[in-house]
C-alpha positions as CSV (number, residue, x, y, z in Angstrom):
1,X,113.1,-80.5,-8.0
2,X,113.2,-82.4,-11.1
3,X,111.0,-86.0,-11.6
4,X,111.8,-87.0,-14.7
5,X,113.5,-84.1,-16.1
6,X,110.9,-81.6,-15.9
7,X,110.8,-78.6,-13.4
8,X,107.7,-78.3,-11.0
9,X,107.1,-75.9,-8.1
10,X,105.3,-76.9,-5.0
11,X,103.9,-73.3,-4.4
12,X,100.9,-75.3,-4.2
13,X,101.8,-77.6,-1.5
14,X,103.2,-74.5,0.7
15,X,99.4,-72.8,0.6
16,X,97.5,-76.4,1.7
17,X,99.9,-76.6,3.9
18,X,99.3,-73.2,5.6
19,X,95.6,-73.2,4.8
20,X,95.0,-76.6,7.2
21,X,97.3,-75.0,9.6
22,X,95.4,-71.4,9.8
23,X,92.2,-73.5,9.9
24,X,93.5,-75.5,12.9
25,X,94.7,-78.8,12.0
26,X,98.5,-77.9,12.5
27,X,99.0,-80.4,15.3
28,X,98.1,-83.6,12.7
29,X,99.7,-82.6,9.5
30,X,103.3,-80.9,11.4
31,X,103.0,-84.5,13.6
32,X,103.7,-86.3,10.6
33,X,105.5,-83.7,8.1
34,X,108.2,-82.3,10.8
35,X,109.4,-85.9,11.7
36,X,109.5,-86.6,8.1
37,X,111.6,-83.8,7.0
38,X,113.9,-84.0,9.7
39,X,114.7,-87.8,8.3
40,X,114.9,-86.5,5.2
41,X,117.3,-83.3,5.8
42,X,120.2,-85.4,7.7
43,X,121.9,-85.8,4.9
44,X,120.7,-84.8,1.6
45,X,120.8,-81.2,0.5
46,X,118.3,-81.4,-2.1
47,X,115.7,-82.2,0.4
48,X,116.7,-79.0,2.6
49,X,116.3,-76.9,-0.3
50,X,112.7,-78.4,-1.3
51,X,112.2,-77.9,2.5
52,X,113.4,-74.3,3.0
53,X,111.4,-73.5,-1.0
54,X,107.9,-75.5,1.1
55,X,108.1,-72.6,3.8
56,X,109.4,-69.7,1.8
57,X,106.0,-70.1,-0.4
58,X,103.8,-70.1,2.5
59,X,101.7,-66.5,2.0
60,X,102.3,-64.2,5.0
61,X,98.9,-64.3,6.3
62,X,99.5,-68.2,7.2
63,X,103.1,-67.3,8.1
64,X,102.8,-67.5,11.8
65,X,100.9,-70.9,12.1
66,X,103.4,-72.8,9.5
67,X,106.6,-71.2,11.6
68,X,105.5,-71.6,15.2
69,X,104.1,-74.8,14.3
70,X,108.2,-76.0,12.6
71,X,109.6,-74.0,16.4
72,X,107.3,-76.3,18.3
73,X,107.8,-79.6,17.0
74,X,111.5,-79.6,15.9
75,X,113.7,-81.7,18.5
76,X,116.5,-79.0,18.4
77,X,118.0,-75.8,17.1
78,X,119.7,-77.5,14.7
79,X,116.8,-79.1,13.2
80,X,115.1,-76.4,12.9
81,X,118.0,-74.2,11.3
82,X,117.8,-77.3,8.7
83,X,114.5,-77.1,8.4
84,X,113.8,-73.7,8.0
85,X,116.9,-72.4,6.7
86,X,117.7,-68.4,6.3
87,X,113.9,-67.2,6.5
88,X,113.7,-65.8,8.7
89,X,116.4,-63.1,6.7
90,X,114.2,-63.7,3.6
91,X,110.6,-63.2,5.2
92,X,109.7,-60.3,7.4
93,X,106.6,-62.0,8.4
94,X,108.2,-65.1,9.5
95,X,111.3,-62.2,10.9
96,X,108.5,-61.0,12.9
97,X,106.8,-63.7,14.5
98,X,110.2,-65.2,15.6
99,X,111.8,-62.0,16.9
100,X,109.0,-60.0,18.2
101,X,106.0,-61.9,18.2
102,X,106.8,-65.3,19.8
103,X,109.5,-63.2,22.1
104,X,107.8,-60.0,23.5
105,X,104.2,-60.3,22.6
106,X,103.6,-64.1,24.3
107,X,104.4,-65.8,27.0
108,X,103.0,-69.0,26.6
109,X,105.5,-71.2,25.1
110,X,107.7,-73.8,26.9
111,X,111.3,-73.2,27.7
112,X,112.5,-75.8,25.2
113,X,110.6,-73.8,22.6
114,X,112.7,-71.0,23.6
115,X,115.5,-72.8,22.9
116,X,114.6,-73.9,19.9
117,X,113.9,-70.6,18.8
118,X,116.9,-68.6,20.1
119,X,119.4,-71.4,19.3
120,X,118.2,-71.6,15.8
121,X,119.1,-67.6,15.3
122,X,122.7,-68.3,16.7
123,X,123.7,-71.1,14.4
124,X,124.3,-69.0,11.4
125,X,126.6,-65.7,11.1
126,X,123.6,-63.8,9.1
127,X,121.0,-65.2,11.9
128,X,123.2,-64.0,14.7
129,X,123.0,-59.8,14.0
130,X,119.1,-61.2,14.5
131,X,120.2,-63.2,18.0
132,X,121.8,-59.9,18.9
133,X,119.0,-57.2,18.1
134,X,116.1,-59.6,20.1
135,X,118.7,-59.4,22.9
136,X,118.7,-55.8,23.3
137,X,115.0,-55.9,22.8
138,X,114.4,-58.0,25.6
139,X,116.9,-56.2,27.9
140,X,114.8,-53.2,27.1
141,X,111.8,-55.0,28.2
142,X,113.2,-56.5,31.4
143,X,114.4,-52.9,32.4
144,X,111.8,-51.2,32.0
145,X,109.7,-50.4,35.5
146,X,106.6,-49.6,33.3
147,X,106.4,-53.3,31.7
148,X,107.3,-54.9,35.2
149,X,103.8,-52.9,36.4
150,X,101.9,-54.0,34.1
151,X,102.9,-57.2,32.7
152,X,101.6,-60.6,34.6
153,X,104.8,-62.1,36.4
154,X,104.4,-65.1,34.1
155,X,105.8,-62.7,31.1
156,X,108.8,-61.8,33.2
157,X,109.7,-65.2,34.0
158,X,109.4,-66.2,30.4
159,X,111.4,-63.0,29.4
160,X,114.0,-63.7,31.9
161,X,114.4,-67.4,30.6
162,X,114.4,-66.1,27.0
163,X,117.6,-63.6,28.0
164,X,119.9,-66.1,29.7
165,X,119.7,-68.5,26.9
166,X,120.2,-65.7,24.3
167,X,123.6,-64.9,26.8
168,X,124.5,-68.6,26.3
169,X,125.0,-68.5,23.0
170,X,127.0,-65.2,22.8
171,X,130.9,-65.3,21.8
172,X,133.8,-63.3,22.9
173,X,134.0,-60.6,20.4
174,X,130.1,-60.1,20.8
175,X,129.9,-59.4,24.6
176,X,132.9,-57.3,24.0
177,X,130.8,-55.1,21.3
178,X,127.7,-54.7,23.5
179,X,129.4,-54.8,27.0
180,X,128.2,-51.1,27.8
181,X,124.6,-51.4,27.2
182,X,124.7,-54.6,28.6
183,X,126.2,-53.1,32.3
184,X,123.4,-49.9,31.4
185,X,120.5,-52.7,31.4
186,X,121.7,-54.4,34.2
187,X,121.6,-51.6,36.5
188,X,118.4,-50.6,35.2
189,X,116.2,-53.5,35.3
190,X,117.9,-54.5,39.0
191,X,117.0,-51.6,40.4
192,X,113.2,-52.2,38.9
193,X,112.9,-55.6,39.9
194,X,114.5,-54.9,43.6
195,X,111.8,-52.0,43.9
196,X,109.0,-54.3,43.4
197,X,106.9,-55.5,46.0
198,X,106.7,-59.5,45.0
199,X,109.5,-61.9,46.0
200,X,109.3,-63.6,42.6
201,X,110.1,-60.2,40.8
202,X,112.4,-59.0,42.9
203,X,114.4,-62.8,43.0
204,X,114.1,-63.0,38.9
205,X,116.2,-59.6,38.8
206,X,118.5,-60.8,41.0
207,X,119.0,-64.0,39.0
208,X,119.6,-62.0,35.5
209,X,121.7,-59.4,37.5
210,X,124.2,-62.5,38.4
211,X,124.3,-63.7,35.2
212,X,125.0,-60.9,33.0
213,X,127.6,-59.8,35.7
214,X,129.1,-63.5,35.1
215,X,129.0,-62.7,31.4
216,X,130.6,-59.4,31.1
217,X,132.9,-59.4,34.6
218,X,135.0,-62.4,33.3
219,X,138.0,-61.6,35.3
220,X,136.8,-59.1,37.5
221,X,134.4,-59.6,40.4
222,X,130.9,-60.3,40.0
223,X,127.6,-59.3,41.3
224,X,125.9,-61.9,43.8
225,X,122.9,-61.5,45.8
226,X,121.8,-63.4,48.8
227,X,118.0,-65.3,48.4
228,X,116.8,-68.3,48.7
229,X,117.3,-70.9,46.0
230,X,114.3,-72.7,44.7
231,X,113.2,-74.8,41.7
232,X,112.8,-71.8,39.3
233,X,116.1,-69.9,40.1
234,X,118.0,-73.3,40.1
235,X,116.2,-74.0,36.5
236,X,117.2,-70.1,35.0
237,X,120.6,-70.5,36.0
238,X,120.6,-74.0,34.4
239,X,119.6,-72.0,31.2
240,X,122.7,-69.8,31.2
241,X,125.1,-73.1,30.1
242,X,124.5,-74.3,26.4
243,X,122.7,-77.9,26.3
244,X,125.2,-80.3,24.0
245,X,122.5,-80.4,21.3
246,X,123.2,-76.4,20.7
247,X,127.1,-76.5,21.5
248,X,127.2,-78.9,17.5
249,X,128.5,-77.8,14.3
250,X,125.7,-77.4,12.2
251,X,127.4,-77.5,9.2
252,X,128.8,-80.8,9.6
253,X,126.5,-84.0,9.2
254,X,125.4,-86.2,12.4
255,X,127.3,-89.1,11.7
256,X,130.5,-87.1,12.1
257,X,129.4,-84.9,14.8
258,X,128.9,-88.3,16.8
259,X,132.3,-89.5,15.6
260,X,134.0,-86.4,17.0
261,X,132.0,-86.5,20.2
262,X,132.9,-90.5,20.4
263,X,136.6,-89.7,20.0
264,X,136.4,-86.6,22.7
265,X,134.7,-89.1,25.2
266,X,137.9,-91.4,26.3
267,X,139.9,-88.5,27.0
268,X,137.8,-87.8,30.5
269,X,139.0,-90.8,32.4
270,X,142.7,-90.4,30.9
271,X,142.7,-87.4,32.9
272,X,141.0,-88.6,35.4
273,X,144.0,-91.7,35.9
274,X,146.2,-88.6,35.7
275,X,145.0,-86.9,38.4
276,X,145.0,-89.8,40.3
277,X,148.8,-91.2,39.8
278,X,149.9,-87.3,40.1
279,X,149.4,-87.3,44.2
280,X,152.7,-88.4,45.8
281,X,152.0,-91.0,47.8
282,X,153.4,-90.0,51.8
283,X,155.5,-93.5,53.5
284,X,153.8,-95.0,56.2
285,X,157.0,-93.9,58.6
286,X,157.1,-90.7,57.7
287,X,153.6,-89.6,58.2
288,X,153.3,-91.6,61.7
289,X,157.0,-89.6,62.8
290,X,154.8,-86.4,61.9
291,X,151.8,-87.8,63.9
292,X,154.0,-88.7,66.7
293,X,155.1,-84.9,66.8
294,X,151.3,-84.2,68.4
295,X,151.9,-86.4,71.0
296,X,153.7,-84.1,73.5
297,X,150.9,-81.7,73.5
298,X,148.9,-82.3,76.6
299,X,145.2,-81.6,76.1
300,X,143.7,-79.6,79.3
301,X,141.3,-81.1,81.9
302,X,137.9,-79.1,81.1
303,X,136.0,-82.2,83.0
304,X,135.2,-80.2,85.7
305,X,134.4,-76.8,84.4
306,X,130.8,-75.3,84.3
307,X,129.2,-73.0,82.5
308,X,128.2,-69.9,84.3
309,X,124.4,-69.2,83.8
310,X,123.3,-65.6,83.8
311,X,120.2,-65.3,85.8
312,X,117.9,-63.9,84.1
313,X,115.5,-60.4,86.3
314,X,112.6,-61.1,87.9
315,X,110.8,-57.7,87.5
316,X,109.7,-55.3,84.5
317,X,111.5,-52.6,85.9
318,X,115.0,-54.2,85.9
319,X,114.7,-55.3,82.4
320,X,114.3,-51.8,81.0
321,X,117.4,-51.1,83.3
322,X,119.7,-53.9,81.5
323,X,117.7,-52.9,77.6
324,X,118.5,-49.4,77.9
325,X,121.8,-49.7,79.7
326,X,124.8,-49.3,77.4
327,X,128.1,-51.1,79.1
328,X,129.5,-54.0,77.1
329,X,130.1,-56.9,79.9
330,X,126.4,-56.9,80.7
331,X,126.2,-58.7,77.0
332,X,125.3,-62.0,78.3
333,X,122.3,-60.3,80.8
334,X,120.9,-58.4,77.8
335,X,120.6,-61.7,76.2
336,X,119.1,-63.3,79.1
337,X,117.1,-60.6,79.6
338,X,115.2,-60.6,76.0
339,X,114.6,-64.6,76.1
340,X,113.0,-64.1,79.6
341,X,110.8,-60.8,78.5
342,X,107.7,-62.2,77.0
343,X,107.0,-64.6,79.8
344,X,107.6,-61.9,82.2
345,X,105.0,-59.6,81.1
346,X,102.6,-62.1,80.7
347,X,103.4,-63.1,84.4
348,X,102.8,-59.5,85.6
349,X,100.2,-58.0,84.1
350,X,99.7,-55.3,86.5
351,X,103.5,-54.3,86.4
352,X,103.4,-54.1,83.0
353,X,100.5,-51.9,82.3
354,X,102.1,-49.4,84.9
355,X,105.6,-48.8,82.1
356,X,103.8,-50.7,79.1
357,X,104.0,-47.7,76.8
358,X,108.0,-47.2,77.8
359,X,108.6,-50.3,77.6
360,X,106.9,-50.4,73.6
361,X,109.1,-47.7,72.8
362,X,112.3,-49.6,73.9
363,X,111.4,-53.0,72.0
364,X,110.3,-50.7,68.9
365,X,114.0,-49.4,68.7
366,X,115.9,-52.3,70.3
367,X,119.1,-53.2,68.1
368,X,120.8,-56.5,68.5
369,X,123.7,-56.1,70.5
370,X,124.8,-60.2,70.2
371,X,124.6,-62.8,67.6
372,X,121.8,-64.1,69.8
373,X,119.5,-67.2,68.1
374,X,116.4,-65.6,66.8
375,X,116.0,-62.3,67.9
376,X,114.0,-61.1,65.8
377,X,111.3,-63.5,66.8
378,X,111.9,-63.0,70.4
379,X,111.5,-59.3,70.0
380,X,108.6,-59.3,68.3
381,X,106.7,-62.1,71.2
382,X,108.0,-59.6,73.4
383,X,106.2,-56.7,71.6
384,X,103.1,-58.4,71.1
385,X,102.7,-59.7,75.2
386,X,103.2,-55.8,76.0
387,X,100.2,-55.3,73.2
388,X,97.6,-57.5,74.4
389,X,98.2,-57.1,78.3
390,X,97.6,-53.0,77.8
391,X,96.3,-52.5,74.3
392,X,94.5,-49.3,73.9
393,X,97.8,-47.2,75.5
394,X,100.1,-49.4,73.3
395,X,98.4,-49.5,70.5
396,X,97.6,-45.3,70.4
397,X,101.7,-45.4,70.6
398,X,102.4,-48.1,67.9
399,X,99.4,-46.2,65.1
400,X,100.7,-42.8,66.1
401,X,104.4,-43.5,65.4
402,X,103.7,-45.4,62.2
403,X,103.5,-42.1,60.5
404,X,106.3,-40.4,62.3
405,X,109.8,-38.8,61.4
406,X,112.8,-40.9,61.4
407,X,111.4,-44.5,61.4
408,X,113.0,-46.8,58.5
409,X,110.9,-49.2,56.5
410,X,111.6,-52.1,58.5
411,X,110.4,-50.8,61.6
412,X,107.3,-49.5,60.3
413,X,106.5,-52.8,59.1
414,X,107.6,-54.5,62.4
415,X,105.0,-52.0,64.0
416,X,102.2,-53.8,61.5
417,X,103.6,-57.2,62.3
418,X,103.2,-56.5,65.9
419,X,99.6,-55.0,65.4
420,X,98.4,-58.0,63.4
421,X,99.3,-60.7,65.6
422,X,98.4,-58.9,68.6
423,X,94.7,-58.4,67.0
424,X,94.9,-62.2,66.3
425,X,95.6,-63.4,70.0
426,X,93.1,-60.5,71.5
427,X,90.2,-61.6,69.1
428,X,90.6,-65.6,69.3
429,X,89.2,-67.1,72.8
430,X,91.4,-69.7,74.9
431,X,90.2,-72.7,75.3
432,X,90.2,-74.9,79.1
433,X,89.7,-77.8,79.0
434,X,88.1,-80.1,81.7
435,X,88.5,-84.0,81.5
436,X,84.8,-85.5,82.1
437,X,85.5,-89.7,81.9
438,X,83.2,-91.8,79.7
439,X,80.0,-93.5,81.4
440,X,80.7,-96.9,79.5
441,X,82.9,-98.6,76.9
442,X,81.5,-99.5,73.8
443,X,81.5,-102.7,73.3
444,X,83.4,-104.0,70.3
445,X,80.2,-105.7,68.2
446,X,79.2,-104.2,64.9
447,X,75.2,-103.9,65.0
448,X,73.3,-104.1,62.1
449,X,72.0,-100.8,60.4
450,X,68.4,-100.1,60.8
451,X,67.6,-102.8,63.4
452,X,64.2,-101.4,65.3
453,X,66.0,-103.1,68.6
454,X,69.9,-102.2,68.2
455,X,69.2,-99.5,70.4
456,X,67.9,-101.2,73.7
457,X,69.8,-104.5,73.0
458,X,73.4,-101.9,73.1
459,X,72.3,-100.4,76.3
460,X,71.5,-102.9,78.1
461,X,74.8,-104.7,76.9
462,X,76.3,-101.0,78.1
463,X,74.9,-101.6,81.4
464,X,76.5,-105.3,81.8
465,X,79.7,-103.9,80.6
466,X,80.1,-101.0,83.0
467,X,78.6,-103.0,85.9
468,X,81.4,-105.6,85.2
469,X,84.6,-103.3,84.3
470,X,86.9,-101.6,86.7
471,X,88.6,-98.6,85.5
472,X,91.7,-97.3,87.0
473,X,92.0,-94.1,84.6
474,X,89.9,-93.4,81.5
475,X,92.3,-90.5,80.2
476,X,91.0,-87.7,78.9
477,X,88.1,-88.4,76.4
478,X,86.3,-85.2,75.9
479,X,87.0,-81.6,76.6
480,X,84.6,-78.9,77.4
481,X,85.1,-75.7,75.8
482,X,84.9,-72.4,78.0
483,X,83.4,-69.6,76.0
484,X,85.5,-66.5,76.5
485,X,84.6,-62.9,75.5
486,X,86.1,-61.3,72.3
487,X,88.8,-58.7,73.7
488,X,89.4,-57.7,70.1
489,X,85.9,-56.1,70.5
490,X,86.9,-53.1,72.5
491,X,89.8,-51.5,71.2
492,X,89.4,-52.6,67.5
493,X,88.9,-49.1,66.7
494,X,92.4,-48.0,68.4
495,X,94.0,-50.4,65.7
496,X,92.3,-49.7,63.0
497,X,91.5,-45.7,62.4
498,X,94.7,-44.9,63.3
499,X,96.5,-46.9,60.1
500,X,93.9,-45.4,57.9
501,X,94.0,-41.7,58.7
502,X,97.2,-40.3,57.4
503,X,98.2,-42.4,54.3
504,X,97.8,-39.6,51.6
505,X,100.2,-37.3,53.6
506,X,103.5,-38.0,52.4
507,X,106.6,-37.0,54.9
508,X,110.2,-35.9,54.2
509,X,111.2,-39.5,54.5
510,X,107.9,-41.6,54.5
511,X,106.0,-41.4,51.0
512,X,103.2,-44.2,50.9
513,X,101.8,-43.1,47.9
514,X,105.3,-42.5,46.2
515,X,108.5,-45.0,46.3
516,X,107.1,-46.6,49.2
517,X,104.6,-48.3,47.8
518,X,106.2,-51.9,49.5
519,X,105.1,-50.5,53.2
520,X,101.4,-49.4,51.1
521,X,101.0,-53.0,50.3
522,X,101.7,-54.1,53.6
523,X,99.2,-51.5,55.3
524,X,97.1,-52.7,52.9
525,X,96.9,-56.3,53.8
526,X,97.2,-55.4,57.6
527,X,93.6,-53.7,57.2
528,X,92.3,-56.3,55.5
529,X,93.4,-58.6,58.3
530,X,92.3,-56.3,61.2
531,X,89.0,-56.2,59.5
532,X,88.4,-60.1,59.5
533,X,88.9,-60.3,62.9
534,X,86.4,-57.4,64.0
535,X,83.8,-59.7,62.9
536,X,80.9,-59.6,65.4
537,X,82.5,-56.5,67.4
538,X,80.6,-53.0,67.5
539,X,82.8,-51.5,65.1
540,X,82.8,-53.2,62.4
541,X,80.2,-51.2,60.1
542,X,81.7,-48.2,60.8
543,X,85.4,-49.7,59.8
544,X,84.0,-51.4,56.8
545,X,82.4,-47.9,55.5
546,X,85.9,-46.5,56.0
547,X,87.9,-49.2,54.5
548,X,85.9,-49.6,51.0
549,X,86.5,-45.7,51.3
550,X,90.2,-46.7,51.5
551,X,90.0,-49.2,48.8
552,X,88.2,-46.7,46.3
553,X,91.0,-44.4,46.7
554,X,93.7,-46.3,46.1
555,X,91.9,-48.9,43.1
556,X,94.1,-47.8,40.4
557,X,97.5,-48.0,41.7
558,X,99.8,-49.6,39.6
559,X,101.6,-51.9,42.0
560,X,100.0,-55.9,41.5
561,X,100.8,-55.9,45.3
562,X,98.8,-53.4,46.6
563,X,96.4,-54.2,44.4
564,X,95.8,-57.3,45.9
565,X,95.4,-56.4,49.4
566,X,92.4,-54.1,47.9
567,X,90.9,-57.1,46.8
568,X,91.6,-58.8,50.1
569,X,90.3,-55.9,52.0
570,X,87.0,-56.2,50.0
571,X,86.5,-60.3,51.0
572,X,87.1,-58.8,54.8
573,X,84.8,-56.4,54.1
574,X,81.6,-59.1,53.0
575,X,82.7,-61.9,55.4
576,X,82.6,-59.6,58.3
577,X,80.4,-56.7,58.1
578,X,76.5,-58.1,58.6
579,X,74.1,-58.3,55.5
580,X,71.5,-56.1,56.5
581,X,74.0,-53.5,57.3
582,X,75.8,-53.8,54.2
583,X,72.6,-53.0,52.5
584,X,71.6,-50.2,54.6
585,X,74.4,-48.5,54.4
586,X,76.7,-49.6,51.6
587,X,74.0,-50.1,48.6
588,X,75.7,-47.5,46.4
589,X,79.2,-47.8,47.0
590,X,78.9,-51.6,46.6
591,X,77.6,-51.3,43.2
592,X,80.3,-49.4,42.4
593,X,82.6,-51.7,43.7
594,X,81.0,-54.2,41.5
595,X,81.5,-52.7,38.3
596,X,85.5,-52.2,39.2
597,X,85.9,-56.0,40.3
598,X,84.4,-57.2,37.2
599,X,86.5,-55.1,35.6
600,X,89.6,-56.1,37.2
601,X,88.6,-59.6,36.6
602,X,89.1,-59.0,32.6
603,X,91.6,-57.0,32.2
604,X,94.0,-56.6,35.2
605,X,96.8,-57.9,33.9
606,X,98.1,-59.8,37.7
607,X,96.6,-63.3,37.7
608,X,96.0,-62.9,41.5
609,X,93.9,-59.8,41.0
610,X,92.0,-61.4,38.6
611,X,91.4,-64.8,41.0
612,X,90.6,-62.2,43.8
613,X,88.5,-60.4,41.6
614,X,85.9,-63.3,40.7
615,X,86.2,-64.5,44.3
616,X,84.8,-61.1,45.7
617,X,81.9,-61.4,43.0
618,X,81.2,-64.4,43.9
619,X,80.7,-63.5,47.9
620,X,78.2,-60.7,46.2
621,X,76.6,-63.3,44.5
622,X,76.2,-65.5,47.3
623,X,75.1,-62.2,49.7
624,X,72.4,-61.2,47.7
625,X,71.3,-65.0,47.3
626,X,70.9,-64.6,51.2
627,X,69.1,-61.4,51.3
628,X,66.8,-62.5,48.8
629,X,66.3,-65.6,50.6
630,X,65.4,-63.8,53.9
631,X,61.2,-63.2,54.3
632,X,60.7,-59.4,54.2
């Protein structure tokens, strides 16, 4: 830079500049610098080298402010590759915090700043072996089952994002170099994100999967998965096509990059006329001659036909006969029979206590036979009728074959499914109602608030009003509620100890504390369920002493899942076990238990855990509040 002929550096200007943005003022002097610049850059080259020369002077220990604060506020890639030039080649400070530090060690940044970021490493040929290396960094991240554990799903979707917009701006000859470790990372970090216990996880790796697939299977087929769609797969798959403000030359200034895209833009709706006149258009005679030829086709007379209804059995015992039987034309009496089930047993009690366990075992292992409408739900009303109308026989059968030989996953969990609601209807009371009609009508005046004679002036206007008014049919105004005793209370224990006997005993093809950690974190929450509901039964001390022996066991396992239903087991725990017996018998391990939540709440890395956490403490807080408030 040379006013007046003289040469003069502006090391100077690069230190205040990172000096008020290390000291926190980076949001008031980049508001008004970057906007600046970025005039100033569009066409003059002098300005982009005083601008690159302002940066490149910055001393590395203000490095990351000055850079992130440039990534944040430039409008686009392209920008910011004006802006900032080659320095991140030049500088390894400012090479780290783009590539490592901004990338892999946070997860805070929004996903345009991503693109700013990534897109500015892909618009220039030295840049790109950079573009390149942060992609196989982040594959390595993505697949890696120890960084899924314990890394908050927040960084995975932001790690996700970061990898389908690095695969946007890959070329040809790239994906062709790296196609190998591309296919290696793939299978790797699907099969992590498919093992993990949460939805979200296990739906971002299938979203990445399908996209690198796309990318290196351009010919061949292509992985595809069947989920769900919502707003944040629909927005990572937008992220995998190149917005128009990264698909510009760089190199090439704005006014004729918006020539060339203003002379591109006619030639859409030439095509489109093209299109159009290309369709032959079909005479009017020939087309009716071909719709004549339908004519002589005479449609048959169905006006009369019926549909045959199947009528459904009428005792227990014959729907066991049609379940278990095994001929193919009884198809459409198997299906009537498992639509009428649940209403049947709850019709016959008494019949069904007397085959209740056999008839379990057949709904436990009953396959579909028929695309019939919701089977799975009518299966599973079906189970939980037989629960509740004989539940300690049932339920000794459903705990005990939990941890049995040859069950897959998905029956195992159907048997927790079945427990949980069953525990739900047996421990909520049904309510009768009996319609008691109104003595009067109020009367439609508004009376004046704190009137000393409002009172005896409305009753007596009551009195006139009922005295004077025929009713034909009040409807039902009020309904009495029938108390009803708890049937949870009895066989609680038959649900419960059961479940929590035999986790730590792993089987040939059943490992809880191994690679089937999914069905842990559903036993897990299951517990903490059945424990809410034993509130007020006789029990319930004795299951919350075993359950926060359960919890203490299992506190440090690595899966964010079963983590959480720890946590949830604890609030069960202090909103149904009684105060005093907490403190007569739980003092110690409650303390205990303390320390670890307050732990979890500051370092666990799930944000769940952590809300779960303080919640928990809170409940502490709030029980020893009430203790303290009870006269000894």
């Amino acid at each position: 830079f040379i006013p007046g002929g003289l040469d003069c550096s502006i090391s100077f200007v690069s230190h205040v500049l990172g000096k008020v943005c290390v000291h926190g003022r980076q949001k008031e002097i980049l508001g008004v610098l970057v906007p600046r610049l970025t005039d100033l850059t569009k066409s003059d080259c002098i300005w982009q080298r005083i601008c690159w020369r302002l940066v490149e002077c910055v001393p590395d220990r203000w490095m990351e402010a000055v850079v992130l604060g440039f990534v944040q506020r430039a409008s686009g890639a392209d920008v910011l590759s004006r802006l900032l030039g080659n320095l991140v080649v030049k500088n390894k400070k400012a090479q780290f915090v783009v590539t490592q530090k901004m990338l892999l060690l946070q997860y805070g940044h929004t996903t345009a700043v991503l693109q700013n970021l990534l897109g500015y490493l892909s618009l220039d040929s030295l840049r790109r072996t950079l573009l390149l290396r942060v992609l196989q960094e982040l594959l390595e991240t993505w697949s890696s089952s120890s960084a899924l554990k314990h890394s908050p799903a927040e960084q995975q979707v932001y790690v996700s994002k970061a990898i389908l917009i690095c695969l946007s701006h890959l070329k040809e000859p790239e994906i062709e170099s790296c196609r190998q470790e591309l296919l290696t990372s793939m299978m790797e970090g699907v099969k992590c994100h498919l093992d993990s216990s949460l939805p979200r996880l296990q739906h971002l790796g299938m979203v990445v999967a399908e996209s690198i697939s796309l990318k290196i299977n351009t010919e061949g087929p292509v992985l595809k998965f069947e989920y769900e769609e919502d707003d944040e797969t629909r927005e990572l798959k937008s992220l995998l096509v190149q917005t128009p403000s990264f698909c510009v030359d760089p190199s090439l200034p704005d006014d004729d990059r918006s020539e060339k895209a203003g002379a591109a833009l006619p030639l859409a709706p030439e095509n489109n006329e093209k299109s159009h006149t290309a369709a032959p258009v079909m005479p009017d005679e020939e087309s009716d001659s071909e719709l004549d030829s339908d004519d002589d086709l005479i449609p048959y007379d169905m006006s009369e036909d019926k549909e045959l209804k199947i009528k459904a059995p009428v005792y227990i015992r014959d729907c066991i006969e049609v379940l278990t039987g095994s001929r193919s034309e009884d198809v459409d009496k198997w299906e009537a029979t498992v639509k009428a089930l649940e209403s049947l047993v709850r019709k016959n009690p008494a019949a069904t206590r007397e085959v209740s366990v056999e008839l379990a075992k057949i709904l436990l292992h009953l396959e579909e036979k028929s695309c019939i409408e919701g089977f799975v739900e009518l299966r599973q009303r079906a189970q939980v009728a037989v629960l509740t109308t004989d539940p300690i026989p049932v339920a000794k059968y459903l705990t005990s074959q939990f941890y049995s030989l040859n069950y897959s996953l998905r029956q195992r969990m159907d048997i927790l499914d079945v427990l949980v609601l069953a525990a739900q209807e047996l421990s909520c009371p049904k309510f009768h109602g009996k319609t008691k009609h109104s003595g009067a009508q109020k009367p439609c005046i508004q009376l004046l608030p704190g009137s000393d004679s409002s009172k005896g002036w409305r009753r007596i206007v009551d009195e006139r009003i009922k005295s004077k008014t025929r009713r034909f049919d009040m409807g039902q105004s009020r309904v009495e509620l029938a108390s009803h005793p708890n049937k949870f209370n009895s066989v609680a224990g038959y649900f419960f100890f059961p479940l929590i006997q035999h986790f730590d005993r792993p089987l040939t093809t059943f490992d809880l504390l191994g690679e089937d950690h999914l069905v842990l974190g559903r036993l897990v929450h299951t517990l903490a369920i059945l424990m809410y509901l034993a509130v007020n039964t006789m029990a319930v001390t004795a299951m919350g002493k075993a359950l926060l022996e359960f919890v203490w066991a299992l506190r440090f396992h690595t899966d964010s899942y079963v983590r959480q239903g720890l946590l949830s087991c604890i609030s069960s725990l202090l909103l149904s076990v009684p105060a005093e017996q907490i403190l007569a018998d739980m003092t110690e391990e409650l303390l205990e238990t303390q320390s670890w939540l307050g732990d979890v709440m500051e370092k666990d890395p799930d944000g769940d855990c952590r809300r779960l956490a303080l919640q928990n403490l809170l409940l502490m807080e709030n029980l020893k509040k009430k203790l303290e408030a009870v006269p000894s």
